[in-house]
C-alpha positions as CSV (number, residue, x, y, z in Angstrom):
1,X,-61.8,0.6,-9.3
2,X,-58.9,-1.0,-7.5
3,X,-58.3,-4.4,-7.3
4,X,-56.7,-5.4,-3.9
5,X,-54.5,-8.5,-4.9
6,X,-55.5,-11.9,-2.3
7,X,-52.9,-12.8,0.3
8,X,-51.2,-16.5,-0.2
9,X,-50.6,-18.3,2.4
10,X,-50.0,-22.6,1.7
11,X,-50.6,-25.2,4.5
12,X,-47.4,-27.6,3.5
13,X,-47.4,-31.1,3.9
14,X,-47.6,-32.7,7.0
15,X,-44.0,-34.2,8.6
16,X,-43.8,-36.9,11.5
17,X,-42.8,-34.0,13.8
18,X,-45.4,-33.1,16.2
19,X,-43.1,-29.4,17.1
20,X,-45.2,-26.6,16.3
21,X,-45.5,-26.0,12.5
22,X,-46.4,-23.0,11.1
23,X,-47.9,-21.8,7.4
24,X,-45.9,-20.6,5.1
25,X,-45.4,-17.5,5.4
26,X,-46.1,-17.7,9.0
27,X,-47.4,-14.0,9.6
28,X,-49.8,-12.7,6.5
29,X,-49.8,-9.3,6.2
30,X,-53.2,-7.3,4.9
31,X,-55.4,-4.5,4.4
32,X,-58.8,-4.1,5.6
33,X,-61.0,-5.4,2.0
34,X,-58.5,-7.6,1.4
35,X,-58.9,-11.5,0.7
36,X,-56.3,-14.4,2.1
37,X,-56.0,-17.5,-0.3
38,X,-55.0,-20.7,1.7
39,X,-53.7,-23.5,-0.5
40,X,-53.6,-27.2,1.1
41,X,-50.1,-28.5,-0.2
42,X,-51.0,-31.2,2.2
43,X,-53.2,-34.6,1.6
44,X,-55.5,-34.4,4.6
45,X,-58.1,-31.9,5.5
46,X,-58.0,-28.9,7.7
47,X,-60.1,-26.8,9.6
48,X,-58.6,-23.8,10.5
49,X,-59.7,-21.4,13.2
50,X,-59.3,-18.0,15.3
51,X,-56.9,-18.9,18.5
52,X,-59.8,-16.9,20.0
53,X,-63.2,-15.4,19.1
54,X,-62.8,-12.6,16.4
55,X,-65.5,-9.7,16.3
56,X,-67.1,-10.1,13.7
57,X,-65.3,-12.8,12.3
58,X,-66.4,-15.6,15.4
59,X,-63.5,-18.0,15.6
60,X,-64.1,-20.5,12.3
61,X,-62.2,-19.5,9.3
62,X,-63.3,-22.8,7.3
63,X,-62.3,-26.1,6.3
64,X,-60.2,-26.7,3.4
65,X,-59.4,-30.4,1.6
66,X,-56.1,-31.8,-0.2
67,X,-54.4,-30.0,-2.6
68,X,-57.7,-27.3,-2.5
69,X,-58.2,-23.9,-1.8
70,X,-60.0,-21.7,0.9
71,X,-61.1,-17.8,0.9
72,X,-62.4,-15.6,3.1
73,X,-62.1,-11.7,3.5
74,X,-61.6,-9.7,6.0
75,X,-63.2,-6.7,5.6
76,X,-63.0,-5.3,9.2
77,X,-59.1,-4.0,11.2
78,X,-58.1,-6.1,13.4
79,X,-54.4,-5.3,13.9
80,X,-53.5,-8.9,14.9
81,X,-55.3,-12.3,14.5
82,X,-53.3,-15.7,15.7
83,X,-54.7,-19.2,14.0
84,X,-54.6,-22.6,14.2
85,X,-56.0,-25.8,12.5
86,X,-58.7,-27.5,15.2
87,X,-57.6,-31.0,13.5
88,X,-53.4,-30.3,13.9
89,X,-52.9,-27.6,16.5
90,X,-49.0,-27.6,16.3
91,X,-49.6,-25.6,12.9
92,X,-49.7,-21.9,13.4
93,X,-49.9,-18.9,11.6
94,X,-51.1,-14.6,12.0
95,X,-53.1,-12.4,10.3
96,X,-51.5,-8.7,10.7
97,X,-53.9,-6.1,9.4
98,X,-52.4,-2.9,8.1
99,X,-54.6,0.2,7.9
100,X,-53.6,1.3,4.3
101,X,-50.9,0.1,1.2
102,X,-48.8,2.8,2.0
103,X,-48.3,1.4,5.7
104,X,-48.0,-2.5,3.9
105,X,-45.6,-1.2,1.5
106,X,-43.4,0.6,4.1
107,X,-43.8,-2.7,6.3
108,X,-42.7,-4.5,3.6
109,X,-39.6,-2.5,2.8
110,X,-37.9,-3.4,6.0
């Protein structure tokens, strides 16, 4: 069986700048099945969420804590997905869903 590697994205620490900050890397780019790891570089919580309501998804991806880290799967295509945290909205980030590796791969070329 195949084992579909997780996505990293890392929420760095916060700055005094309230200008929008985004994740890092800013867009993620997946596969339907695949996982997204977020890892809090930062020493506050966050609660990220869906900039809208995702079918079937809803619009809560979870909270994470200092220097922890937060899962979640998405199993379903949806081509894009923008979100924010609900406790610092100036900090962005997108979800791009691929439909297979050899589209990522391709993507990932360029």
């Amino acid at each position: 069986m195949l084992t579909i590697p997780d996505a990293a994205v890392i929420i760095p620490r916060q700055t005094s700048e309230s200008n929008p900050r985004y994740f890092l890397p800013s867009h993620v780019r997946i596969i339907p099945g695949q996982q997204i790891k977020w890892m809090n570089a930062d020493n506050r919580n966050h609660n990220l969420i869906f900039t809208q309501e995702i079918i079937p998804y809803g619009i809560k991806i979870g909270e994470i804590g200092p220097k922890k880290i937060l899962l979640k799967k998405f199993d379903a295509y949806v081509p894009v997905i923008d979100y924010t945290c609900a406790l610092h909205p100036e900090e962005k980030g997108k979800i791009v869903s691929i439909l297979n590796q050899k589209e990522k791969w391709a993507i990932q070329r360029l």
